[in-house]
Structures are given as C-alpha cells and as structure tokens.
N, C-alpha and C positions, 0 to 999 in steps of 0.2 A: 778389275777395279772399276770403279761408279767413273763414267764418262764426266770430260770439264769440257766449258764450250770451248771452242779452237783450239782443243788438247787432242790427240793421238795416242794412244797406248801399246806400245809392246813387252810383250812380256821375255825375257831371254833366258834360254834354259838350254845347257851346255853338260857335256861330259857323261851321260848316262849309263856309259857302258853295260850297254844292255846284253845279256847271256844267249845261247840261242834257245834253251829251255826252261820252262817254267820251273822257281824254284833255285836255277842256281846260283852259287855265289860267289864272290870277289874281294880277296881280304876278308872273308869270312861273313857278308853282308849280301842281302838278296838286292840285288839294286834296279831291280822290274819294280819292285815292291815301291823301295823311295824313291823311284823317278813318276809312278801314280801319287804318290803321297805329297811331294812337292805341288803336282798336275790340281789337284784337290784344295791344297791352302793357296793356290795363285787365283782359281776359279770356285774360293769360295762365294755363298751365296752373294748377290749384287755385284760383283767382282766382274770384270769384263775386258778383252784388251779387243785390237784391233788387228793383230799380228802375234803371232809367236817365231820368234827367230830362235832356229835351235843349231846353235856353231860348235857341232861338229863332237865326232866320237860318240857317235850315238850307240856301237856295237862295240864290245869290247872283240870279240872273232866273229867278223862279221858271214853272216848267211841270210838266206832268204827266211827262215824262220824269225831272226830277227829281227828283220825288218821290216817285215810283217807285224809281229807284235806289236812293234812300235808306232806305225799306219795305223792298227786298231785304235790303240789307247789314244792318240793325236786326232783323229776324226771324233770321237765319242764328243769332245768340245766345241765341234761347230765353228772353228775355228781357222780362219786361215794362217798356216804352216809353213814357213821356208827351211828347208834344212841344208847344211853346206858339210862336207867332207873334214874330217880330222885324221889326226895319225894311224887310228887305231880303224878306220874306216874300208871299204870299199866304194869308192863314187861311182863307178858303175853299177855296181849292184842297189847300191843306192836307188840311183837316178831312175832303175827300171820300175824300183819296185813302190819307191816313194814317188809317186803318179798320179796324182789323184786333183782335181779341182781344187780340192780343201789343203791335202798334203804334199810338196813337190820341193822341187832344187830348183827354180825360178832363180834366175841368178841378179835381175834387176825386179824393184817394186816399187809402183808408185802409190803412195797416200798420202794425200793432198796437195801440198806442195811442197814435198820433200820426195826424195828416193831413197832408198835402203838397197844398197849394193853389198852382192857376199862374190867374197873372192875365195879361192881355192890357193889354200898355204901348203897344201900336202906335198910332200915329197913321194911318190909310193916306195915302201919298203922302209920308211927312214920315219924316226922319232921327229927332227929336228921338222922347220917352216920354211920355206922356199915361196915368192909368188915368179910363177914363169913369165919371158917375157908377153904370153897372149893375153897372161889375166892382166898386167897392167895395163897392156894396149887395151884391154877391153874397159878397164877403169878411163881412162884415158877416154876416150869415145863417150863413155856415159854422161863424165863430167863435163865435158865438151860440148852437148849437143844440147845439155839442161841447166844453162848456167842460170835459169831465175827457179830452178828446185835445189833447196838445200839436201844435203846429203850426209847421212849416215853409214859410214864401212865397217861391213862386217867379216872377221875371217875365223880363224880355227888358232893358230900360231900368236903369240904375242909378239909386238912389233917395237916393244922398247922394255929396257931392263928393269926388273922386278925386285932387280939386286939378293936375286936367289940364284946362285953359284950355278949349280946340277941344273935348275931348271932354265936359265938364260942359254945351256949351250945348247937349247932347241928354239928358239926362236927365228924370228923370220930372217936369215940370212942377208937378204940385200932388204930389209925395211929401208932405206934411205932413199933406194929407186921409190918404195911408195910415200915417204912423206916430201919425195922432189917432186910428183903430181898434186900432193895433197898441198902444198904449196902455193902452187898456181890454179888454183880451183878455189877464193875465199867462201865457197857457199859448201865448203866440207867443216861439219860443226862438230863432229865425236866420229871417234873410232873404236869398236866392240870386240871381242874374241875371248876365246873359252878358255882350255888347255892345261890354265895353271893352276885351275880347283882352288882356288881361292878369289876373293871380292877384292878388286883394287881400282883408286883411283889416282893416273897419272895426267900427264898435261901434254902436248906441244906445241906450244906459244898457244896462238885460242884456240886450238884443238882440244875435245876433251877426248881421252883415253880411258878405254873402263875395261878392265878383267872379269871373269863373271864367274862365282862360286858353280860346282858341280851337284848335278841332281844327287849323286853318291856319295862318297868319300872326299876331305879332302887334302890340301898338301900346308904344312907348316909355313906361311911366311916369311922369307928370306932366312932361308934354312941353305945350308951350303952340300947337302947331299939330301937323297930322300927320305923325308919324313911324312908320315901322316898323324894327320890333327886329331883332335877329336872335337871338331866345330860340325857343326848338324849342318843336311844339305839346305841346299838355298837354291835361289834364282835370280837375275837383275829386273826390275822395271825401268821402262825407259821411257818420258813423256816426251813427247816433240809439238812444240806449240806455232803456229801459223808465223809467227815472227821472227822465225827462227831461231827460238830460243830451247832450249831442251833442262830437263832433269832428270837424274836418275839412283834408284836408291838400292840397295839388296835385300833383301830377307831370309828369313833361314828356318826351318821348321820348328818347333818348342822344343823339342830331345834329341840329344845324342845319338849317334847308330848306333842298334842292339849287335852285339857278336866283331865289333871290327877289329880286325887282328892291326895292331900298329905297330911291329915289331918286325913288319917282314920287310924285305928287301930289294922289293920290287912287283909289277902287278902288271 
C-alpha cells in the first residue's frame, strides 16, 4: 500500500499451509497457488508495506522443501519478513531454513517507535496454544526495557474467545498470564495472531485484538465443530502511526477457492 507520513505498514499473512510439493492440495485446493495470489493483490502496483508478519502454520507437514518454497516466494518481494511458529509447524526447521537478511524468525523488531513482538504459542505435538514461562519472561523484558516504544504482540494461538466451541479449545491456555503483563505495560496497543482462518475484531479494555483470515481456506465463524466457509483468502493490514495510534483492516481476494471440498472433517 502507498506510504502516509508518520504511518508504518504491515501487512499480515497467516495460515498458508503450504504442501512440500508443487501442485499439491488440501481440501481439495492448491494453496502454494493462493498463498502467491493473495502475495500479488497485497503487492499490487504502488502497494508497499514496511514488514510482513507471517503468524505461523506456514507448512501444512512441514519439510525443508517447504520452506524453502516459501523463502523463495517471500524474498521475490523485497520485503522484510518475520515469521513465527504455529501448530502445524516445525520451529526448528523453520528457524534453520527461514534465514535470510530479508526472511527470518527475529523474535523482537523495531520501526520507529514501536516494536512488533512474536511470541511462540506452540505446544509441539498439540493443536491447542500454550505461551511457556521463557516467552513471557521474554515479553516481560522487551516491554520493560522499551517502555517509550509502543508495542504490538504477535503469536499463532488466539488469546480470547471467538465463541466458536471446537475452535476456543485451542487456544492459548494460560492467555491471562499474558494479558497480566500486557496490563502493566500501557504502551501495548493491539494484539495479532492467525489460527482461526477467519478475520475478527475483539477488544481488552484499550487493547485492540485482531484475528487474521488465512492465505487458504477458511473456518465458519462461531461454528460449534468444524466447518469450512467458502469466504476467499485474505490478509490483515495493519497501520501504526507515531502517536500511537494504529488501524487495521482485512481484505480478501475477488473469488471463492476453485475445488474446496467443505464437507470433510478435518485437514
């Protein structure tokens, strides 16, 4: 997007479950294909961010071909890239392979005078969001040392209910450890994370809370087991202005997914 003076631009782009070979698909859908295709309407012509946050579940089984691919397609933009770990993830293999100047697992960032913290919700082995006591301590310490830089937290896990049955019993198990920091920190202004393949906006107290639609497929809104939609993928924008002030919007590509099977029962 067209740069505003004293604005910042990130663009957020979540859930891609990327395959390890070219061509395959997921629910019935090639999702290499719409995780460039979204990559395209975010960086259309004049279009520009400052950051791409990508929270997490970037590999649907993850391998070094896939993360690879996804390195390729993310550099091609010129673009500086943080990516953080989701369920469906490897962090290590991550971390080796998403390396790169432009593309990486940076786990704090500064632009301008704000920071962008991604924390690590993963459980390994487990659908559900967990933050351990090191990532808080580590939140803890960020927010502590930069209290004249506002702050934006980023994770994988959603951290308050969605009031979608099936999908709430993954969420972040002890979220209350993190809004008891996020508390005593007033210069934390929104909290970001991926997961639940749909776009939402919640609140706590002046916090803002944002969900963020999936490059792929995505899940029915306060659906009480699983469903899939048939809403076209998207991604959030997120401005952050020198006063602290932020706004943020979703968009979603102009067509439906070709082939998505919505009738199955898991993915």
């Amino acid at each position: 997007m067209a740069h505003t003076p004293g604005c910042l631009s990130i663009l957020q782009i979540s859930d891609s479950h990327i395959l390890p070979e070219p061509g395959e698909t997921l629910l019935g859908i090639d999702t290499a294909y719409y995780f460039q295709a979204v990559l395209e309407q975010a960086f259309a012509p004049g279009q520009q961010f400052d950051l791409i946050l990508f929270t997490g579940d970037l590999a649907q089984h993850p391998s070094p071909l896939n993360y690879q691919r996804i390195l390729n397609t993310l550099e091609a933009y010129q673009t500086p890239c943080v990516c953080l770990p989701g369920n469906h993830d490897d962090y290590e293999l991550m971390q080796q392979i998403l390396n790169t100047e432009l593309v990486n697992c940076r786990k704090q960032v500064f632009l301008g005078n704000w920071q962008i913290i991604s924390l690590n919700s993963q459980i390994p082995g487990a659908p559900g969001g967990r933050l351990s006591d090191q990532e808080l301590a580590f939140l803890e310490r960020c927010l502590g040392s930069q209290p004249d830089h506002y702050a934006l937290l980023a994770m994988h896990h959603h951290c308050q209910s969605i009031n979608s049955p099936w999908m709430d019993t993954m969420m972040i198990e002890n979220a209350q450890a993190l809004f008891a920091i996020i508390n005593k920190h007033p210069q934390v202004k929104a909290v970001t994370f991926g997961h639940i393949h749909q776009a939402i906006t919640l609140e706590a107290g002046p916090v803002r809370v944002w969900g963020a639609p999936s490059t792929c497929f995505q899940f029915q809104p306060e659906s009480k087991q699983l469903t899939v939609a048939n809403t076209p993928p998207g991604y959030r924008v997120i401005r952050l202005f020198a006063d602290g002030k932020l706004k943020s919007e979703t968009h979603h590509l102009p067509k439906p997914l070709t082939g998505l099977q919505t009738d199955t029962q898991g993915y």
